[in-house]
N, C-alpha and C positions, 0 to 999 in steps of 0.2 A: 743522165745523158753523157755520153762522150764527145769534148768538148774540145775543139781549136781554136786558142786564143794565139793572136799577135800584140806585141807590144806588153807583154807579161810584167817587164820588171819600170815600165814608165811609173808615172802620176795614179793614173788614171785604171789603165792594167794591171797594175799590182793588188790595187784595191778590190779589183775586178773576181782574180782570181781565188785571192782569200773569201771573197761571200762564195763563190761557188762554188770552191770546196767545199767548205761550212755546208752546202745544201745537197751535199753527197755526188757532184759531178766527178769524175773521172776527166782532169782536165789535162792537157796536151800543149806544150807550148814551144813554139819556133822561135830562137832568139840568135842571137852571136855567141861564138866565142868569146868574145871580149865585153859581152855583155853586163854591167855594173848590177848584181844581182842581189845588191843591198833589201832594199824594199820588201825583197820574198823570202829571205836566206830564211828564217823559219819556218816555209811550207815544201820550201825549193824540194824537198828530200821526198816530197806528196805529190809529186809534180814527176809528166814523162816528157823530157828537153829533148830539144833536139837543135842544132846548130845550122842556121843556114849558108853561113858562109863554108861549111863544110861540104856543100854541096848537098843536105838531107832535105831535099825539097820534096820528095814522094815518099819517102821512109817510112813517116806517120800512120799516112793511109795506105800504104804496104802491110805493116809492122802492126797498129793497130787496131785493123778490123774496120766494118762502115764508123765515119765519123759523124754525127748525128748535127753537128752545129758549127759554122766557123766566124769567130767573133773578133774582128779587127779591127785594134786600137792602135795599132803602131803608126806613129807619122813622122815628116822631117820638116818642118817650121821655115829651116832656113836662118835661122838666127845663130847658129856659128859661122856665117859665109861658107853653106854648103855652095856647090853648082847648082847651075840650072840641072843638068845632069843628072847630079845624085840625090837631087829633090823627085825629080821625074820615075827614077828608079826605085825611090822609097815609096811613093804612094800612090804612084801609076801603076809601073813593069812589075813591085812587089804581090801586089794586091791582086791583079788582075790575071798570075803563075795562080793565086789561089782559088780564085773562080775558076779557073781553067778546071784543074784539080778536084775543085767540087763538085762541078758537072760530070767528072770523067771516073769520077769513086762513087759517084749517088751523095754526095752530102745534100739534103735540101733544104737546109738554112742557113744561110752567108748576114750577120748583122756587120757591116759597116757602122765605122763610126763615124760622121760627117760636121760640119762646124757651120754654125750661122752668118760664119763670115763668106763663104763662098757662095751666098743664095744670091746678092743682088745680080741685078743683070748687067750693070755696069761695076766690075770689082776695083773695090779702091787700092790705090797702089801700094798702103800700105799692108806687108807679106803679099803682094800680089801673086809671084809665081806659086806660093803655095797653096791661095784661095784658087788658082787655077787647075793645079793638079787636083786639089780634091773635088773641084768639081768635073775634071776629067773620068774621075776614076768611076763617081756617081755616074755618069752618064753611060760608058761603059757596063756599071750595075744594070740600066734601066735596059739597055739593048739585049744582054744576054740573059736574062728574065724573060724577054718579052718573047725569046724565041726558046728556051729552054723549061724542064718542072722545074729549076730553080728560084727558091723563094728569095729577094733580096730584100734585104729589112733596111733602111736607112734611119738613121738614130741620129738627126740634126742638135746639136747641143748647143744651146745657149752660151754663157762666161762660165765657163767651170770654174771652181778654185776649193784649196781645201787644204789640211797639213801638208807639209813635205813635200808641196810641190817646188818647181824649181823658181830660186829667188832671181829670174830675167823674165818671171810673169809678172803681169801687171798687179794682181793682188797682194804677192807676197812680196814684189819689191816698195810697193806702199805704205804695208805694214812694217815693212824689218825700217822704213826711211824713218818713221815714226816711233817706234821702240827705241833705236838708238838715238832720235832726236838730233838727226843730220840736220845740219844749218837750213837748208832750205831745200824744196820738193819742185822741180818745175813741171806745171802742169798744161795743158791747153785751158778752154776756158772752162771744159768739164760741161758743156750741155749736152754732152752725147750721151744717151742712155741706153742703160746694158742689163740682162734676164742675170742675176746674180746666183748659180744654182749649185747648190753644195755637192761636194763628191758623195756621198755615202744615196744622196737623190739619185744620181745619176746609176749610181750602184743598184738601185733597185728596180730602175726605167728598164734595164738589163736583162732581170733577173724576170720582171714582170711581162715580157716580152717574149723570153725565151719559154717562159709556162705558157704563153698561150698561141707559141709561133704556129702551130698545127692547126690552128683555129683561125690566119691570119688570113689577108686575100690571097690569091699565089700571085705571081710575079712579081713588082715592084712595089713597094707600100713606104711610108717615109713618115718617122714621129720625131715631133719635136719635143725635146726635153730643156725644160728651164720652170720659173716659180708660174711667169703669168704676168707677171709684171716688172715690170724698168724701173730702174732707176740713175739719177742722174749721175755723172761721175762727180760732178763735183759734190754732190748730197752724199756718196758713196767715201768722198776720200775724206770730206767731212767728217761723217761718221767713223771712220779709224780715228782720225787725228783727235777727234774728241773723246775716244773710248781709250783712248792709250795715254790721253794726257799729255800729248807733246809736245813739246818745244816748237820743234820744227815750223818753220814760214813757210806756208801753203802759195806760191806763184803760179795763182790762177791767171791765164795767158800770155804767158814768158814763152809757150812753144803752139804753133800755128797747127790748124788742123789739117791733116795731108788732104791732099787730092779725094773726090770722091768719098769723105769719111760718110761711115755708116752711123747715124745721128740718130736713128732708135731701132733697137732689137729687140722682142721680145716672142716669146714660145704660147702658141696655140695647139695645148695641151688636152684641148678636149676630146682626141682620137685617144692617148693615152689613160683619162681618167675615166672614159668607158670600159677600158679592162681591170679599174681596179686602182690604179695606180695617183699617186698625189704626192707633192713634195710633202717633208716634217720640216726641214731645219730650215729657219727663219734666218734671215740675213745674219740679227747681231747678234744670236747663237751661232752663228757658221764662224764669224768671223774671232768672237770669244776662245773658239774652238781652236784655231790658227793662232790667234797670237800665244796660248797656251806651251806653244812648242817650242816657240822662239823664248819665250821666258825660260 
């Protein structure tokens, strides 16, 4: 398949696009100039870039024939004090030039990548403008689906976490607090509980998706990826704290739970493990796997 991926050199997309080389895709990817292309620099050269801020928004599907899939992982969090603005335009106005595109070249698989923090119906304030865009943007999926041949795959993700991802997420700031055995960790009380799903799962929720997009329903369809089961945060930071050996003073609720906190997540995976699909990596293999790199 000929593939358009967003968000190529993230976390999550980097990982993305190394399996799908690996499986012989022809893969396409929209980034920045200024984009930090660490992550890929060994496939980079396998890989057909294009720059958006260059203005190369139709080049692709000019340039390289019908595009067969477009798979977007790029988002903005909001955790550098982006604007409301440039949050809006990352994963609203970005994403939705691509649906335009897809309709208007024949692509007819668009998998968004969506997070299980924007489902409730009341979103809590914590990232709140971002759980709002992304449910903006899903919404906008479900409308021009419903009136277009375009397939929209919605791919709901549970906690992702895994190497290399960035140390201002919760898991890897957890772990590196406890490797070096910082004085003290401040936590809420930790009863909230979260689907802990390793990247290399998620990598294959992807992969298993796109083998059987042609098989899919048409218009809107939506899978959640995660294990299937929760767990507590505080059982979770436990578990580091004890697999690392650390020092570190655990202050369980030294910080208050924000407004509307989501107090259990977890992924009803049984639409995915009808096609085949099941996580491998168990929590404290995922997490063994993670501290490995920081050592």
């Amino acid at each position: 398949m000929k593939i358009l991926v967003t968000g190529a050199t993230g976390f999550l997309g980097s990982q993305l696009v190394k399996a799908l080389r690996l499986d012989g895709h022809t893969i396409i990817i929209l980034k920045r100039s200024t984009s930090d292309c660490s992550r890929i620099k060994e496939i980079l050269p396998d890989l057909i870039t294009y720059d958006t801020d260059h203005g190369q928004w139709e080049a692709p599907l000019l340039e390289q024939g019908k595009i067969d899939a477009i798979i977007h992982t790029a988002t903005c969090y909001g955790r550098n004090n982006e604007s409301h603005t440039t949050m809006v335009d990352a994963n609203v106005t970005f994403p939705l030039k691509l649906l335009d595109m897809a309709m208007r070249f024949g692509t007819p698989f668009f998998l968004n990548t969506d997070t299980f923090s924007s489902a409730p119906i009341r979103l809590s304030k914590h990232l709140q403008p971002y759980n709002l865009t992304k449910r903006q943007f899903r919404e906008w999926g479900k409308c021009l689906a419903d009136t277009s041949s375009l397939q929209f795959i919605n791919v709901r993700l549970e906690h992702v976490y895994g190497p290399y991802d960035n140390t201002n997420k919760f898991v890897t700031s957890v772990i590196k607090s406890c490797l070096e055995n910082q004085p003290e960790l401040r936590l809420t009380e930790g009863k909230q509980a979260r689907d802990f799903i390793y990247v290399e799962d998620v990598v294959s929720a992807f992969r298993v998706l796109l083998a059987h997009a042609a098989r899919l329903p048409a218009g809107f369809t939506e899978y959640q990826v995660g294990t299937g089961t929760a767990t507590s945060i505080r059982e979770f930071v436990e578990r580091v704290h004890q697999m690392t050996q650390s020092s570190t003073v655990l202050k369980f609720g030294s910080i208050a739970y924000t407004d509307r906190e989501i107090m259990h997540s977890q992924a009803d995976t049984r639409s995915l493990q009808g096609l085949g699909w099941n996580h491998r990596v168990k929590l404290e293999d995922g997490l063994r796997k993670v501290m490995a790199t920081f050592k």
